[in-house]
N, C-alpha and C positions, 0 to 999 in steps of 0.2 A: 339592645341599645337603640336601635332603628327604629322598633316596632310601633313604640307609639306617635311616631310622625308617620309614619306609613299608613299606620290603620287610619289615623286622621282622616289623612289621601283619599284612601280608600271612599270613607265614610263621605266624602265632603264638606269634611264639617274644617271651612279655611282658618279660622281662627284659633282653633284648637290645633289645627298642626302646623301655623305657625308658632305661636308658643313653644309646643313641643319641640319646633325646630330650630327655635331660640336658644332655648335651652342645651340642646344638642349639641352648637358648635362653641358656646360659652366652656362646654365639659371637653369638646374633643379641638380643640382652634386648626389640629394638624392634620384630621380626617378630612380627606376629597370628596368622602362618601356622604360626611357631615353637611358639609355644603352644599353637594349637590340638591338633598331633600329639604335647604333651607332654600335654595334657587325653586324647586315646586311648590313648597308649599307661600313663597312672597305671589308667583305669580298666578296660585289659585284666589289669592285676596287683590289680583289687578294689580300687584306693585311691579309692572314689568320692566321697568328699567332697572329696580333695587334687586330682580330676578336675575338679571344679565349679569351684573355686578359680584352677586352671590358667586354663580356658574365661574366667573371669569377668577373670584379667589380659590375655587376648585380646584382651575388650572393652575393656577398660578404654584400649588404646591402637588402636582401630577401633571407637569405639560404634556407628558410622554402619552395618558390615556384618553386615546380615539374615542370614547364611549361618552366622556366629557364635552370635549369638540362636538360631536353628534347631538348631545341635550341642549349647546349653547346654540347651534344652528334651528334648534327646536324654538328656543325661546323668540329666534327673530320671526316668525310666521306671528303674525302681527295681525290675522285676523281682519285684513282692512276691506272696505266697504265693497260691494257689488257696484259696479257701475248701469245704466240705465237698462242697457239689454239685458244683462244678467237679470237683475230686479223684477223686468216686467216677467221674464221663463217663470222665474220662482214662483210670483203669484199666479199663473197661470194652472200652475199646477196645485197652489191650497198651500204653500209655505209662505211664511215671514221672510223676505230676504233680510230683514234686518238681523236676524238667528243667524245668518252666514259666518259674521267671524265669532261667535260663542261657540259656534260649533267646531270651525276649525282650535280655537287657545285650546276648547277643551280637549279633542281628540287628540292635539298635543300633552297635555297633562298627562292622559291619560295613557300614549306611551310611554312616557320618561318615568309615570310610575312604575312601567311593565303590566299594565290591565289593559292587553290586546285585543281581547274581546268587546271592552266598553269602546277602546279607540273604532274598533272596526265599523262598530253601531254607529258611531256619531259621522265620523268620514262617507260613511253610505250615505246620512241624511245632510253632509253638507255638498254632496255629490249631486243628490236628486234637484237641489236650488241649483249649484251652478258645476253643472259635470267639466266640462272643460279649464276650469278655475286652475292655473297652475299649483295655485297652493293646495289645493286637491290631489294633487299628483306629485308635491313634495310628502305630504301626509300619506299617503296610500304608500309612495316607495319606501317611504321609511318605515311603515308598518310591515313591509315584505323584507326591509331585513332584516329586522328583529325577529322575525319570525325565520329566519335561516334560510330564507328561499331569496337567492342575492342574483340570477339568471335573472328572474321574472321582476325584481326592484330592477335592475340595470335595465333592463328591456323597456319597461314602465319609463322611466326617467330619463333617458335618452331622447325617446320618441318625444316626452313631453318638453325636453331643454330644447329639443329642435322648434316647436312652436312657437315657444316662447325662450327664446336666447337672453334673454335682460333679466329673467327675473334671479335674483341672488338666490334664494330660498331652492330652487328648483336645484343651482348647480351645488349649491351647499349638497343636499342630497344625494346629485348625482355622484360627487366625487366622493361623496363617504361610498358608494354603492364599486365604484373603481377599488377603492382603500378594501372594502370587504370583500373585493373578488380575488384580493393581493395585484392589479394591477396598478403597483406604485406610479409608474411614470404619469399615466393615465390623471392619476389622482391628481398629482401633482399640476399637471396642467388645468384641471378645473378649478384648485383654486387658487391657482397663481390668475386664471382669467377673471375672478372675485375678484384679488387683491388689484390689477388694474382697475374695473371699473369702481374701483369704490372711492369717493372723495376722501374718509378717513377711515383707511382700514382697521380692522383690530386686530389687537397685538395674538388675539387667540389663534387668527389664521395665519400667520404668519410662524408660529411656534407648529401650525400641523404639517406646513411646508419642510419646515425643518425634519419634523419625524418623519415624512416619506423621503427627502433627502437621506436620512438614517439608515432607513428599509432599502433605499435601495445601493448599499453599500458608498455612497458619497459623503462618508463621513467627516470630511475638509471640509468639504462644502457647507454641510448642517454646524459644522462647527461657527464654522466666518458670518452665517447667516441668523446663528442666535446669539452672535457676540453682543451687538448691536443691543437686541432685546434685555439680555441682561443686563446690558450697563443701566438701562433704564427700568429695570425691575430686580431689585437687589433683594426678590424674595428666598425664603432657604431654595422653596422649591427649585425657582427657575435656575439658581445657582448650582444647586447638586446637578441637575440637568446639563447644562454646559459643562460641567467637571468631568459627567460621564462621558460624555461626546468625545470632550477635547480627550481624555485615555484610549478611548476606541480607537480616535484618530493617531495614535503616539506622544500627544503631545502634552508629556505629563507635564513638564513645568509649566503651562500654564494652565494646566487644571488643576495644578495644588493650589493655589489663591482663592482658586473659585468654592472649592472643596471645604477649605478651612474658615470661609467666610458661611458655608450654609451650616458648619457643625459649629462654627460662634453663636448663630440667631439661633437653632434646636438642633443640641447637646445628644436627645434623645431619639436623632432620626439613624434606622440601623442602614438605611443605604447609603446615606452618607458615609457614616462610620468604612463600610464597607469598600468603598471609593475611594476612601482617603490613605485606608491600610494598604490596599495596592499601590496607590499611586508612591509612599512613602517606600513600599517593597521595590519598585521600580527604579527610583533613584537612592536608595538604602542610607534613606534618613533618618536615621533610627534617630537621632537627637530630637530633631525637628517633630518627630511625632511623640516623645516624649513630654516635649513642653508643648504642644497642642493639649494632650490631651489631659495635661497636668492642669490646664487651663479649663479645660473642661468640667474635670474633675471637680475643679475649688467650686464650682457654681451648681453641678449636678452631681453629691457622692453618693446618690442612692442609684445612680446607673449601674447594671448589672453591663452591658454593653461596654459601657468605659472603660470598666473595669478589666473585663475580659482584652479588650485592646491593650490595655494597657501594656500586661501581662506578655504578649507579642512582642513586645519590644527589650526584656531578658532575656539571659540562658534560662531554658526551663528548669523550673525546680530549682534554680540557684538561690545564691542569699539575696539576690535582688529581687528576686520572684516571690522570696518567702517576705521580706518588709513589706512588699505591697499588697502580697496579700493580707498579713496581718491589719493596715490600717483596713482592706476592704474588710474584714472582719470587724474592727473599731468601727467604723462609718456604716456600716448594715448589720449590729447584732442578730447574731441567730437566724442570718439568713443564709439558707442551704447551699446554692451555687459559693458562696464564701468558703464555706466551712468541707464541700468540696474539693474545692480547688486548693487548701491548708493539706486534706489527705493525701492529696495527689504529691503533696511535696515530701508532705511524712514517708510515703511507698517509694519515693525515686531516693528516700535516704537510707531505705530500710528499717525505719520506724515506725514497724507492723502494728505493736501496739497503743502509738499515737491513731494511727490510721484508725484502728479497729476503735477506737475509744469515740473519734470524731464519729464514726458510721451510726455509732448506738446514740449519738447525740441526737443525728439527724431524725434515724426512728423516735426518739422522740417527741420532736418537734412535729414529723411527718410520719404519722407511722402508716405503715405499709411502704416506705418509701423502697421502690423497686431496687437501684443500683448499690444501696445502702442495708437493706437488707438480702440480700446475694452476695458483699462482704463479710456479710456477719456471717453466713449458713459456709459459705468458703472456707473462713477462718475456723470456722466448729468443727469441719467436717477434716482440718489438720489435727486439731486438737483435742475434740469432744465428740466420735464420732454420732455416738446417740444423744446427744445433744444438739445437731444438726437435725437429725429426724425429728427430733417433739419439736422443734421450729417451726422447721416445714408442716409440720401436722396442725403445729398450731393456726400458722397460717392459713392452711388452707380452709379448716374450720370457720375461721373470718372472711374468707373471698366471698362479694356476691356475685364477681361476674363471672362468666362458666367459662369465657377463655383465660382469664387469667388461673381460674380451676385448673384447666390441663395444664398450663405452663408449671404449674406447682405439681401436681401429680408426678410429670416428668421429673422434674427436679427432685420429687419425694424416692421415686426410683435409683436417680443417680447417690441422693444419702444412703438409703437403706445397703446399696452394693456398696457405697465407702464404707458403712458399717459391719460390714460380715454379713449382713441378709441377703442374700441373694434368691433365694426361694421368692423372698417377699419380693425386691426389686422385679424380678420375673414376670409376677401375676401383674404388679402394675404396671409395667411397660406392654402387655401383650391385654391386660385390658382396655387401658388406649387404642390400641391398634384397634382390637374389635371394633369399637363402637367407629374409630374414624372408617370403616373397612366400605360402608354404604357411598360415601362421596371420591373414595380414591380407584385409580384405574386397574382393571382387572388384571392378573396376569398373564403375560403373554403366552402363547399357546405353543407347545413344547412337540418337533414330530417326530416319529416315530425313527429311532437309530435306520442309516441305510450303509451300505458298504460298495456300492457302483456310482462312480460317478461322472461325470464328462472327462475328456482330458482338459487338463491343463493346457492354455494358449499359450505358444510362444510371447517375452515381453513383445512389446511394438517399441519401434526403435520412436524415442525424442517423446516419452510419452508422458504427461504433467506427473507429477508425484500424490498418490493418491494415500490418506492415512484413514483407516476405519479402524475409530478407536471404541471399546468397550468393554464394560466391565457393571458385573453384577451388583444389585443392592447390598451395601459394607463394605464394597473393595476398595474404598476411596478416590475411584476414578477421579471423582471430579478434580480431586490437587494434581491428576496429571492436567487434566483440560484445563485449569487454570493454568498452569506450567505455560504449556502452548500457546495458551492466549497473551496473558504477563511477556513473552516474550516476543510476541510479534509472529506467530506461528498462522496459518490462514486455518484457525480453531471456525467450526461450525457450532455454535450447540442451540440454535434454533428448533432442535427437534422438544427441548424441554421447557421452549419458551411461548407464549400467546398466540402467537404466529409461526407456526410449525408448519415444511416446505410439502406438497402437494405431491409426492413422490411414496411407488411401492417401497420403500426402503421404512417409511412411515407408517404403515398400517399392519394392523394386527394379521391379518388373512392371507397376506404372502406366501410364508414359507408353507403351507397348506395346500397353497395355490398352484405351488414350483412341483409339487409332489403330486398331483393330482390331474397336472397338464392344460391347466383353466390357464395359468400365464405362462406366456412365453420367457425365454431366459434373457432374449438378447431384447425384448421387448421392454422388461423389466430395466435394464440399464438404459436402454437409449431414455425411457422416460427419467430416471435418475440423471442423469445427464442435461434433459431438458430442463430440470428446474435448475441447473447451478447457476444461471443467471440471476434469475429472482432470490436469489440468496446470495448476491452480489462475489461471485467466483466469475472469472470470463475468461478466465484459461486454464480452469480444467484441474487447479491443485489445486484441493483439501484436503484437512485433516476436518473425517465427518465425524460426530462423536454420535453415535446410534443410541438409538431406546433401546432396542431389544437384538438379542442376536441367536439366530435355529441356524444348523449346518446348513438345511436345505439353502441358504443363500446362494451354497456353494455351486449349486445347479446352472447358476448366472454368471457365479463372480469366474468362476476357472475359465470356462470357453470367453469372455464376453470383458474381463475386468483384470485381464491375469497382472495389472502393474498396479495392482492395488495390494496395500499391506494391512493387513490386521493386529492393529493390538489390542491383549487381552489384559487388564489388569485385573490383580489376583492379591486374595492373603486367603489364609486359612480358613474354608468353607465355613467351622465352627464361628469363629470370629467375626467373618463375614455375616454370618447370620444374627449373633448378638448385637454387632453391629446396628443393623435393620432392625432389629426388634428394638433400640431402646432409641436411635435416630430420624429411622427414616430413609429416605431414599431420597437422590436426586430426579428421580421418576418417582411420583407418589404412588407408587403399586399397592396395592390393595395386600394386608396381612393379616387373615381371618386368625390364625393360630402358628407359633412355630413350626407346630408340627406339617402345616400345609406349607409355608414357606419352605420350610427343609426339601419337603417333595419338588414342589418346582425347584429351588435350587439344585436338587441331585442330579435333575433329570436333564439342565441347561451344561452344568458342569463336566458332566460325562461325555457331551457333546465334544467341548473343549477338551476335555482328555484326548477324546478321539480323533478331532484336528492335531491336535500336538506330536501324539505319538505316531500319528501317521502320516505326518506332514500336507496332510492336506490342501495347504493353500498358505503360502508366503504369509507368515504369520511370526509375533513377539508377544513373548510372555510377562509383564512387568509382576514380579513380588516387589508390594506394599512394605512384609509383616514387620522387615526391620529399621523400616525408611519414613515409613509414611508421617513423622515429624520432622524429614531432614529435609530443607530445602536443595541443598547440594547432594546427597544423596539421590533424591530424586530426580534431579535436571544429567547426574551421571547415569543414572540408568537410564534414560530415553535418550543420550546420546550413544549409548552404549550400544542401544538395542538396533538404534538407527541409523549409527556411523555419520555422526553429526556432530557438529559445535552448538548447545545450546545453554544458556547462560540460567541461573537459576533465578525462581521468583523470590520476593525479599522473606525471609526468615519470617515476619510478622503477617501474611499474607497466607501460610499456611496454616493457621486456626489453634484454635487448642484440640490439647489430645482428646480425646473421649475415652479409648480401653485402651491399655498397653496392649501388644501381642501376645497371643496365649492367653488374655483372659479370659475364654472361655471356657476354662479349666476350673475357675470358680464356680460356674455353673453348670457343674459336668452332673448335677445331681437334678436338680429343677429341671432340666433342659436333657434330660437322659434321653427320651426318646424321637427330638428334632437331631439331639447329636450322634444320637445311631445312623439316621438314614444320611449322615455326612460325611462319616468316618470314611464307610468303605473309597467315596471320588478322593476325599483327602490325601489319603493315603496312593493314591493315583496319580495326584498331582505333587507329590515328592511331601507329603507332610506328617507328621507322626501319628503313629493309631491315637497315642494318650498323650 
């Protein structure tokens, strides 16, 4: 959409990417982006005032973005003349000073394009005419902070506003250079010292006082201060602006006028929309936002947006919800969000076969369409179960992209087990596995059974409440650690997030290390310990939810940690591992074959036995097998286990099923010999041999 006024830019070629850019805001009138590159390309043809003007309808419908502000302050470097001294340096040296301000308009262009490199060339050579020129040193800081280095712009711009105190151009910069280091106040004082010295300020600076008024939480303030502006700029933009303010600030009724006045002038803007819905939810005007957007509606029915608003303002799925949608169906034939949101009403009536009827529509219309073909394979896989498989198959035969390939494959898995194959589902969930096995993380390293261990330390009296949660790939841990979290529980699970805490508890080589004598025990917690800051804990109770877990822990936690509790969530190893094999993990462990997952499982499992039965170390056992769909179920066994009131997460927050329990008694044949080496811990851990 951009490109061809850009490359214009680029090219130099002014009258081509005006046109271009003509044409541009004629197609988009509500893009800031639009304008922006018709404000470069007027003032590559010398239209610098028609430039400013451009820039200024920019804002007018984005006051909120600095990046704007920043290109309109570009356009006021004005290029003006060398005075006598300057002039005679220039020619001394074999330069034109008259080239002075062509080189500074241009080095501006040529930021505001983003072509830092050409800017850098020209500002060097309007440097060697006149290096002390402040406009030199508004161009040079503004080239350092587009370039991300905002230390060395602020440094640069300071030194040069102390020189030269008067000149606009210099503070225009410096305060963007404040704005980009986040010091609001800062900002704000350089150009409220603009907006003094200026005979007729402009309204743009006046709207950026306001946004660092915003930033820095004075939202009254930014309120009362763009009141003013907008009475006399009744554009959508600057309207939805003060509507957001005035809600930030509380003060909805009078940012519903302002709100319902920018979705009168564009119907089609979603942040309005967006502002206006809250503001309506705020005072629970359902009426009022009825006839808004009924009013809306009569002038824009092919809004998709409106429509959805609309829709907010019924019971869901009721008969009011089902008339409106039907006209959005009348007013947008055959269009898919419509005919959507018809299904959604059919499913909450139980009109499976309307639903399913509308789904094959859609595929029609769209075919491959994701959420409508996942209905369809749903509903086959009730009804048709190999008929759900030649879908899938068909499908997949059609994909050309290779992640939506596995997404299918997976799902080709999950038919062929609805269908009685399970041999087949097997090989292709554990084909997957293979090939992802190169990018996912090794197995944790498993040591050797021991039977000596430290004693156990007395509790310490007053000592935080420490929970070390874990549980193998399939046990479903993670709906406990949702549990915890959903409830306000001091849940850690930063170990399986981007930023994973700096602590032996974390790395693979520990429990190696405990066994071997390379770490110490009491060394290992204190450093445990020292990160629970950085992981925002600063009294010492967590519930940590671990990657991996070797007894050898034990070596640390008994003498060093004795008021820490362990829990182990658990279902049947078998299960467990089907589980893993057709999911996944919440640790993306690497699963070369069942049969090597079984192995590490048996071997991490027996551990747990061995902690259990021998009591080990103040430890809970949570089974899954019969719960792990019950939200109250679940929220009573972990207060069960912990002698605690804890309230349960909502019903919908615990996911869909994937296997009942026991199903991996279907795959007792494919899977014979990952289920041998699991039987024996099973059967260990209170579960049947068959």
């Amino acid at each position: 959409m951009y490109e061809t006024t850009l490359d214009a830019l680029r090219r130099g070629a002014a009258a081509e990417a005006l046109s271009a850019a003509q044409e541009l805001v004629a197609a988009q009138p509500q893009d800031p982006h639009a304008h922006r590159l018709h404000a470069a390309a007027l003032r590559s043809n010398g239209h610098n005032d028609a430039a400013i003007a451009a820039i200024d309808r920019a804002i007018s419908i984005a006051p909120e973005d600095a990046n704007l502000h920043l290109e309109r302050a570009g356009l006021l470097l004005d290029g003006r003349q060398l005075d006598q001294a300057q002039a005679a340096l220039a020619q001394a040296i074999g330069l034109d000073p008259n080239q002075f301000p062509a080189y500074i308009v241009q080095s501006q262009l040529a930021v505001s394009r983003g072509d830092l490199d050409e800017a850098e060339r020209l500002i060097r050579t309007a440097a060697r005419i006149a290096p002390d020129h402040p406009q030199v040193a508004a161009v040079e800081g503004s080239l350092l902070l587009r370039r991300g280095n905002v230390d060395a712009a602020l440094s640069m711009l300071s030194s040069a506003a102390e020189r030269s105190p008067d000149e606009p151009q210099l503070r225009y910069a410096l305060g963007f250079a404040y704005l980009a280091k986040g010091h609001h106040a800062f900002a704000e004082q350089a150009f409220r010292g603009l907006l003094e010295r200026s005979s007729s300020p402009s309204p743009s600076l006046r709207v950026l006082i306001v946004e660092l008024l915003r930033r820095q939480g004075r939202v009254t303030e930014a309120a009362d201060e763009l009141t003013a502006l907008a009475d006399a700029d009744p554009s959508p933009g600057m309207q939805r602006w003060l509507g957001e303010i005035e809600l930030e600030a509380g003060r909805t009724d009078s940012a519903l006028p302002r709100l319902r006045a920018a979705l009168a002038a564009e119907p089609r803007d979603r942040r309005t929309l967006s502002a206006l819905i809250e503001a309506w939810r705020r005072l629970e005007d359902a009426d009022d936002a009825r006839a808004t957007l009924e009013a809306a509606l009569a002038t824009h029915p092919q809004s998709d947006d409106l429509w959805r608003a609309r829709l907010l303002f019924e019971a869901f799925a009721g008969d009011e919800a089902r008339v409106i949608v039907e006209r959005w169906m009348a007013a947008m034939p055959g269009h898919i969000p419509a005919l959507e949101a018809r299904a959604t009403i059919h499913d909450h009536a139980g009109e499976r076969e309307q639903a399913d009827a509308i789904a094959h529509r859609i595929v029609e219309l769209n075919p491959g369409d994701t959420r409508s073909e996942l209905r369809i394979i749903d509903s086959l896989m009730q009804s048709d179960p190999d008929a759900a498989v030649t879908r899938v198959e068909s499908l997949l035969a059609r994909a050309p992209d290779e992640q939506v390939r596995m997404t299918l494959r997976h799902l080709l898995g999950r038919t062929l087990d609805n269908a009685g194959q399970p041999g087949a589902a097997a090989a292709t969930w554990a084909e997957l596995q293979a090939e992802a096995a190169p990018q996912r993380l090794p197995l944790p390293p498993v040591t050797t059974p021991r039977t000596n261990w430290p004693d156990l330390s007395p509790l310490p009296d007053n000592a935080p409440g420490v929970l070390l949660l874990w549980g193998p790939p399939g046990s479903l841990v993670e709906r406990i650690a949702l549990n915890f979290d959903l409830t306000g529980g001091p849940l850690r699970a930063d170990r399986f997030g981007s930023n994973p805490p700096n602590d032996p508890l974390q790395r693979y080589g520990t429990a190696e290390a405990l066994i071997e004598g390379s770490m110490d025990p009491a060394y290992l917690i204190n450093l445990w310990r020292a990160a629970l800051p950085t992981r925002g804990i600063n009294d010492g109770a967590i519930f940590d939810w671990l990657l991996w877990w070797d007894n050898a822990l034990l070596m640390a936690l008994r003498p060093h940690l004795p008021e820490a509790v362990l829990m182990v969530v658990l279902r049947d190893p078998r299960d467990m591992l089907l589980d893993w094999l057709a999911y996944g993990s919440p640790a993306p462990f690497r699963l070369d074959s069942p049969e090597a997952g079984a192995r590490w499982m048996a071997m991490v499992l027996n551990q747990i036995a061995a902690l259990h039965e021998q009591d080990l170390f103040p430890h809970r056992l949570i089974k899954l097998d019969a719960i792990s769909q019950d939200a109250q179920g679940m929220a009573d066994a972990i207060a069960q286990a912990l002698e605690i009131t804890i309230a349960p997460m909502p019903p919908e927050a615990v996911g869909a099923q994937r296997f009942p329990s026991g199903h991996w008694r279907a795959f007792a044949e494919p899977l014979a010999e990952a289920f041998a080496v699991l039987t024996p811990v099973a059967k260990r851990l209170g579960y049947p041999e068959a």
